[in-house]
C-alpha positions as CSV (number, residue, x, y, z in Angstrom):
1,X,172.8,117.7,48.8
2,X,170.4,118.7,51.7
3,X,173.2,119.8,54.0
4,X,174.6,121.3,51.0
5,X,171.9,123.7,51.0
6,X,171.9,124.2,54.4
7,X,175.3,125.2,54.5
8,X,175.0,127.4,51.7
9,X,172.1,129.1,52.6
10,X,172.2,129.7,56.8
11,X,175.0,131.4,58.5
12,X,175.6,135.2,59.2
13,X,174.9,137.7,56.4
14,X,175.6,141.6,56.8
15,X,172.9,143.7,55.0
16,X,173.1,147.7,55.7
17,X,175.4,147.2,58.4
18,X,172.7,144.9,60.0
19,X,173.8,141.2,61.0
20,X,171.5,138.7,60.1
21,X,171.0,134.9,61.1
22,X,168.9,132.8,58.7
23,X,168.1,129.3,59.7
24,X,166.8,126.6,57.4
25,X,164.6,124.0,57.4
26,X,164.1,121.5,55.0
27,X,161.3,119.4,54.3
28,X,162.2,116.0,51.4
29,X,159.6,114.2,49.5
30,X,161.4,112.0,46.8
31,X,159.9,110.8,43.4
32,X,158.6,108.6,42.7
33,X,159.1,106.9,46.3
34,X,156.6,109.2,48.3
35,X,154.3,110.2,45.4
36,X,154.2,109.7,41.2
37,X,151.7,113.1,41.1
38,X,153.6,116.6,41.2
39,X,150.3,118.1,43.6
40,X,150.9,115.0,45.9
41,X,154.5,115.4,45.9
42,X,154.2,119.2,46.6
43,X,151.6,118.5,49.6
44,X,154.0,115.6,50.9
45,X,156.9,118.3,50.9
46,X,154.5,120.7,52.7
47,X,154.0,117.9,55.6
48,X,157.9,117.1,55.9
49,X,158.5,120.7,56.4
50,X,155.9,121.2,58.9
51,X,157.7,118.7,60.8
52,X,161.2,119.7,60.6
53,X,159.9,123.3,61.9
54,X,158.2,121.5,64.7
55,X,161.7,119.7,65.8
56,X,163.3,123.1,65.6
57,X,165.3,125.6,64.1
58,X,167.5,124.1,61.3
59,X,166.3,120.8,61.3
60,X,165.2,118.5,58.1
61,X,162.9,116.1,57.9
62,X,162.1,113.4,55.3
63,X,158.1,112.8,55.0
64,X,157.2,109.7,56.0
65,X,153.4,108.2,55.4
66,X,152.5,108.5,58.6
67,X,152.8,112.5,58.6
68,X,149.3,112.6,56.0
69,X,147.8,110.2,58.5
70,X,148.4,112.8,61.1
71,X,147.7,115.5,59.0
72,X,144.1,114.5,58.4
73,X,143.4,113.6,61.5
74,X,144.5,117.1,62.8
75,X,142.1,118.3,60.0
76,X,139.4,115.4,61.2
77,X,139.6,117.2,64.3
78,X,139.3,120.7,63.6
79,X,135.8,119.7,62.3
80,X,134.7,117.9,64.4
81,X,135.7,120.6,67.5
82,X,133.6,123.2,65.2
83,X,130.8,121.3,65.4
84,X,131.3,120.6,68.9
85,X,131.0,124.4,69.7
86,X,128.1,124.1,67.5
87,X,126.4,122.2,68.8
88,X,126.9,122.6,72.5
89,X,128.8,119.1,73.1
90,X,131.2,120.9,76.0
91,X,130.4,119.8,79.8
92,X,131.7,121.4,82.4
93,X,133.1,119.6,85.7
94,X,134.4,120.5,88.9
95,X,136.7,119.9,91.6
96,X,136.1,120.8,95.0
97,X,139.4,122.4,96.3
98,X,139.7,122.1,100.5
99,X,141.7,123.2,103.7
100,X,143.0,120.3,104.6
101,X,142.8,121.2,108.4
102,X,139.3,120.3,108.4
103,X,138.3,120.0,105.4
104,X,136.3,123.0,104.3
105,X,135.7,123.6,101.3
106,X,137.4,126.7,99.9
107,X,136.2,126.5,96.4
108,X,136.2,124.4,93.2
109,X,138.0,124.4,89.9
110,X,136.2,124.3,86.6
111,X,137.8,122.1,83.9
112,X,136.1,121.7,80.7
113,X,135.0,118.3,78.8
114,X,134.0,117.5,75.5
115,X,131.0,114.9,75.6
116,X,132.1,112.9,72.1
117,X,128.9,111.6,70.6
118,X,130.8,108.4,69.6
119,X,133.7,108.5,71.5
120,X,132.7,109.6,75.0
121,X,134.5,112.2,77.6
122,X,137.2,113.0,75.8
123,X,140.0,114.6,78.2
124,X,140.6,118.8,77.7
125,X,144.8,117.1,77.0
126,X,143.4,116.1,73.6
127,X,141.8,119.2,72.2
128,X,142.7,122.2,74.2
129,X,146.1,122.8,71.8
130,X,144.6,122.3,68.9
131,X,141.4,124.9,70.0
132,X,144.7,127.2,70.6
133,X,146.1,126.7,67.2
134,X,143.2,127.5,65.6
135,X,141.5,129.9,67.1
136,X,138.7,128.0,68.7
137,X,139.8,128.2,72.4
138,X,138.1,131.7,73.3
139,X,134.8,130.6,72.2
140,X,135.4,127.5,74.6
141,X,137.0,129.2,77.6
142,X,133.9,131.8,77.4
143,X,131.6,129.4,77.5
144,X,133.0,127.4,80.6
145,X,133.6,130.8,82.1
146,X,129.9,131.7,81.8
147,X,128.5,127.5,82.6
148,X,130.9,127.6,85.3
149,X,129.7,131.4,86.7
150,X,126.1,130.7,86.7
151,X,126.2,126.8,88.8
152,X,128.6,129.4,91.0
153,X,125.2,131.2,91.2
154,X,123.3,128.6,91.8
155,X,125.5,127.0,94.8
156,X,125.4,130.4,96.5
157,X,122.1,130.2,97.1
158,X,122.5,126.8,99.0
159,X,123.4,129.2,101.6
160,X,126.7,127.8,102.4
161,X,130.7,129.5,102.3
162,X,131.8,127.6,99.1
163,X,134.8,129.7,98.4
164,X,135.9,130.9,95.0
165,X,135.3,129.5,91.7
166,X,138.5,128.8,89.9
167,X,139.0,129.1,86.0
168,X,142.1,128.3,83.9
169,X,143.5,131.4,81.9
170,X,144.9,130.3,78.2
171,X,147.5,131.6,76.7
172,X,145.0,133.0,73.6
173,X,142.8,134.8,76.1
174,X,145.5,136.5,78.1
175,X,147.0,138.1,74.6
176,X,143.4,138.4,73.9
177,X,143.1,142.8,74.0
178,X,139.4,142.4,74.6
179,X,139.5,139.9,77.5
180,X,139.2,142.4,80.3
181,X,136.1,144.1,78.4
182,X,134.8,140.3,78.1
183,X,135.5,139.4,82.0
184,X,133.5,142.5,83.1
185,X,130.6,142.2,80.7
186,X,130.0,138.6,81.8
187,X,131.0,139.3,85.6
188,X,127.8,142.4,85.3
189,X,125.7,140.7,83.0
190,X,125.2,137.4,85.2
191,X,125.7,139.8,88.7
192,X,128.6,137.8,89.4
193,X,130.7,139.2,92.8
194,X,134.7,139.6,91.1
195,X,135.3,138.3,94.9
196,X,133.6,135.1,94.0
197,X,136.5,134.4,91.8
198,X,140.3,132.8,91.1
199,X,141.4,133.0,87.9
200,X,144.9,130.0,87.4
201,X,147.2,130.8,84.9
202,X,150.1,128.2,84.4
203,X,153.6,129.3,85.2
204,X,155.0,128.6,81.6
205,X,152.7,130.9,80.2
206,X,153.3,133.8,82.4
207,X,157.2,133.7,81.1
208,X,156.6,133.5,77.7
209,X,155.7,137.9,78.6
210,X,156.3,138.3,81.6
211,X,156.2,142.3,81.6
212,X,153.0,142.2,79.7
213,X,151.5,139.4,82.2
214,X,152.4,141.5,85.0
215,X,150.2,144.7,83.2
216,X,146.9,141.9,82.8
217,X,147.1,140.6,85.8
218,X,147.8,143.4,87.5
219,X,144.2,145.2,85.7
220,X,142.2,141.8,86.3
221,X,143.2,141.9,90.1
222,X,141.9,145.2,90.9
223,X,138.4,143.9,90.1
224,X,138.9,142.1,93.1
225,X,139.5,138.3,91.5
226,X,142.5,136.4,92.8
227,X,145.0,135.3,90.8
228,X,147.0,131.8,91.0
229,X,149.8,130.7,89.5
230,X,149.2,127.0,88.0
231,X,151.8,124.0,87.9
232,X,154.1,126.0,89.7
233,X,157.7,124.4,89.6
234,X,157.4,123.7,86.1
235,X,158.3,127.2,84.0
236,X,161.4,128.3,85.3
237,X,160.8,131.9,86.7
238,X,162.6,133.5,88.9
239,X,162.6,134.6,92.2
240,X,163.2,138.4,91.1
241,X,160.1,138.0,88.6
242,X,158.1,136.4,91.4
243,X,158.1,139.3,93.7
244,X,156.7,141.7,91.2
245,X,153.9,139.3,89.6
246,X,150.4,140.3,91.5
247,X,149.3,137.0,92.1
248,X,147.5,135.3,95.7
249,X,148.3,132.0,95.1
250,X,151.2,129.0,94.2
251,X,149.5,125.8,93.3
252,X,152.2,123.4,93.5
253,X,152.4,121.2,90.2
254,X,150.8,117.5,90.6
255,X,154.0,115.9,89.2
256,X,155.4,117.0,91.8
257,X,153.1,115.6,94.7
258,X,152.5,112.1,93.3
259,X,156.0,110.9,94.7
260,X,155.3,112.3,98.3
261,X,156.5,111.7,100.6
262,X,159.6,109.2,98.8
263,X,161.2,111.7,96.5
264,X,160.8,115.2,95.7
265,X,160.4,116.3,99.3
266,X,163.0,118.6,99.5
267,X,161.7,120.6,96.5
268,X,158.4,120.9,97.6
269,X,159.4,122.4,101.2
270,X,161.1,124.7,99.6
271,X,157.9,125.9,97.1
272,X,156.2,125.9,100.1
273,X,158.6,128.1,102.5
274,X,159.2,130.3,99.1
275,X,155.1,131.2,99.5
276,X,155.2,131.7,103.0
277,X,158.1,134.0,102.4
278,X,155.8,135.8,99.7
279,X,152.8,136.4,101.8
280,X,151.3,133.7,99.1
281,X,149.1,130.8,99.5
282,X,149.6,127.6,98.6
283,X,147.7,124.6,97.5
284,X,148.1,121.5,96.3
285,X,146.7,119.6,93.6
286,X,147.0,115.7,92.9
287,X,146.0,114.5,96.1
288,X,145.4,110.8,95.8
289,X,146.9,109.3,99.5
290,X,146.3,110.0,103.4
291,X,150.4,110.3,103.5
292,X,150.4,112.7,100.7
293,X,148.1,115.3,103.0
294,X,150.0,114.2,106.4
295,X,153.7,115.3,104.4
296,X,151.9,118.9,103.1
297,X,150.0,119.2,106.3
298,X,152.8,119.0,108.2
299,X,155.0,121.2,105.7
300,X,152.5,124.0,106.1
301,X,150.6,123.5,102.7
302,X,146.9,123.3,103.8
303,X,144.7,123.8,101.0
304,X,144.5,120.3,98.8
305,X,142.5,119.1,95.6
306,X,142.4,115.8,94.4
307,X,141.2,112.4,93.8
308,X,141.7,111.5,97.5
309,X,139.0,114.3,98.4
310,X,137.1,113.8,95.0
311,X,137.2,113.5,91.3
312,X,135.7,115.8,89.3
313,X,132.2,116.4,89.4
314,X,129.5,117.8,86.7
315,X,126.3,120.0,88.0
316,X,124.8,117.7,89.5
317,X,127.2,115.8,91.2
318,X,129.3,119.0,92.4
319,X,125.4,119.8,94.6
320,X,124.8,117.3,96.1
321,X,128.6,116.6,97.3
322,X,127.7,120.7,98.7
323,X,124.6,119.4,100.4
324,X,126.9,116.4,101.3
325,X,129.6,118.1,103.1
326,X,127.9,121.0,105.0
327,X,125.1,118.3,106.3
328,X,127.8,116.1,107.7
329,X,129.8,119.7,109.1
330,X,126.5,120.2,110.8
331,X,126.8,116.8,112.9
């Protein structure tokens, strides 16, 4: 009966001249199998549907028990990441980024934590989406933005060259028609140099609009911040698209690097070569061996990050490695 419907319902329909193409999905909760009540039946259909739209057009999906488990636990936590924001439980950490040459540091990326008060550091993989989904991930990305901006501060007064502070750029903030407004308020209000900065937004996400990525970035760059393109190698863009994005920087994906130097050699030359051919940058990030740098050294890739230089570090941690470093360049 399901594909009955289906068949009956999607195809090509001609309205006003006007071809259409409807697509159905289908979500199937059965009585009394999956529920005896008609508001748990209806909320069980919801679920199954939700699904089948997830795994693409014209798909149907049956519900299955397990789809309220997950359900509530998206819901569980969507609370508990507004009360996170609430009550302050974000940490920012950071990784010092390095010419490999000899091993100056030429900056540090910010990436964000959330300190669980039961379940410890919980990874950014496991609650930036769902910040997206829901509107949450502005309020968070300000907040590392502004964390991350004034230790910035505070490590500039050491006295030493430490580069440019890096910060990831979501998808939600780059649609976001109040961003720019946002980025120079903060930049004046904390007296924060726009050259002091590198903002990383991932490949994937500059594709999904390219035209309209190419109009942000090209506004945020003339405050004088640099622009990166992150995970490079994994979104698919073009070569004709490339040259006209105003970007600084390729940072070549990690997947990538962990097989160096058995496999995926080949391809990484040639990300390398493509940003020397750019005038681009290029750095590296997943560094966790002495023959992963030897390969990119030798390939012309010079700036590194990684666990084989250092993991990430909070406030605390990230000074004293800065102390660290320039007393032992001072030897």
């Amino acid at each position: 009966l399901s594909n009955e419907i289906q068949q009956t319902i999607a195809g090509e329909f001609v309205i006003n001249r006007q071809k259409l193409f409807i697509t159905i999905a289908l979500g199937i909760a059965r009585f009394p199998k999956d529920a005896e009540e008609a508001n748990t039946l209806i909320q069980n259909v919801d679920s199954a549907l939700h699904k089948a739209k997830a795994s693409g057009k014209g798909c149907m999906h049956f519900y299955d028990p397990q789809l309220t488990e997950i359900t509530n636990n998206k819901l569980l936590l969507l609370t508990e990441l507004k009360e996170a924001i609430a009550r302050n439980e974000f940490k920012v950490f950071y990784q010092p980024q390095l010419d490999a040459r000899n091993h100056q540091i030429i900056g540090m990326e910010a990436l964000v934590r959330w300190q669980h008060p039961d379940r410890g550091l919980i990874s950014p993989k496991n609650f930036i989406h769902p910040a997206e989904e829901h509107g949450l991930i502005n309020t968070i990305d300000f907040y590392v933005m502004q964390t991350a901006m004034q230790d910035f501060i505070q490590w500039q007064s050491l006295g030493n060259d430490i580069g440019r502070l890096s910060l990831n750029l979501s998808i939600k903030l780059l649609e976001d028609s109040n961003y720019l407004n946002n980025l120079k308020a903060i930049l004046s209000e904390l007296k924060f140099n726009p050259r002091w900065l590198k903002l990383e937004v991932t490949e994937s996400l500059i594709m999904k609009d390219v035209n309209l990525s190419i109009s942000i970035l090209k506004n945020i760059r003339k405050l004088g911040i640099e622009i990166a393109i992150d995970d490079f190698g994994t979104g698919y863009s073009s070569l004709s698209y490339l040259q006209k994005l105003p970007v600084d920087k390729l940072k070549i994906d990690r997947s990538f690097i962990i097989n160096l130097p058995d496999k995926d050699t080949d391809l990484t030359r040639t990300i390398i070569a493509l940003s020397h051919s750019l005038g681009l940058d290029v750095l590296a990030e997943g560094i966790e061996t002495t023959e992963q740098e030897k390969f990119l050294l030798e390939n012309g890739c010079y700036f590194m990050q990684g666990f084989y230089y250092s993991r990430p570090l909070d406030n605390n941690a990230m000074t004293q490695y800065i102390q660290d470093h320039y007393t032992q360049q001072e030897r």
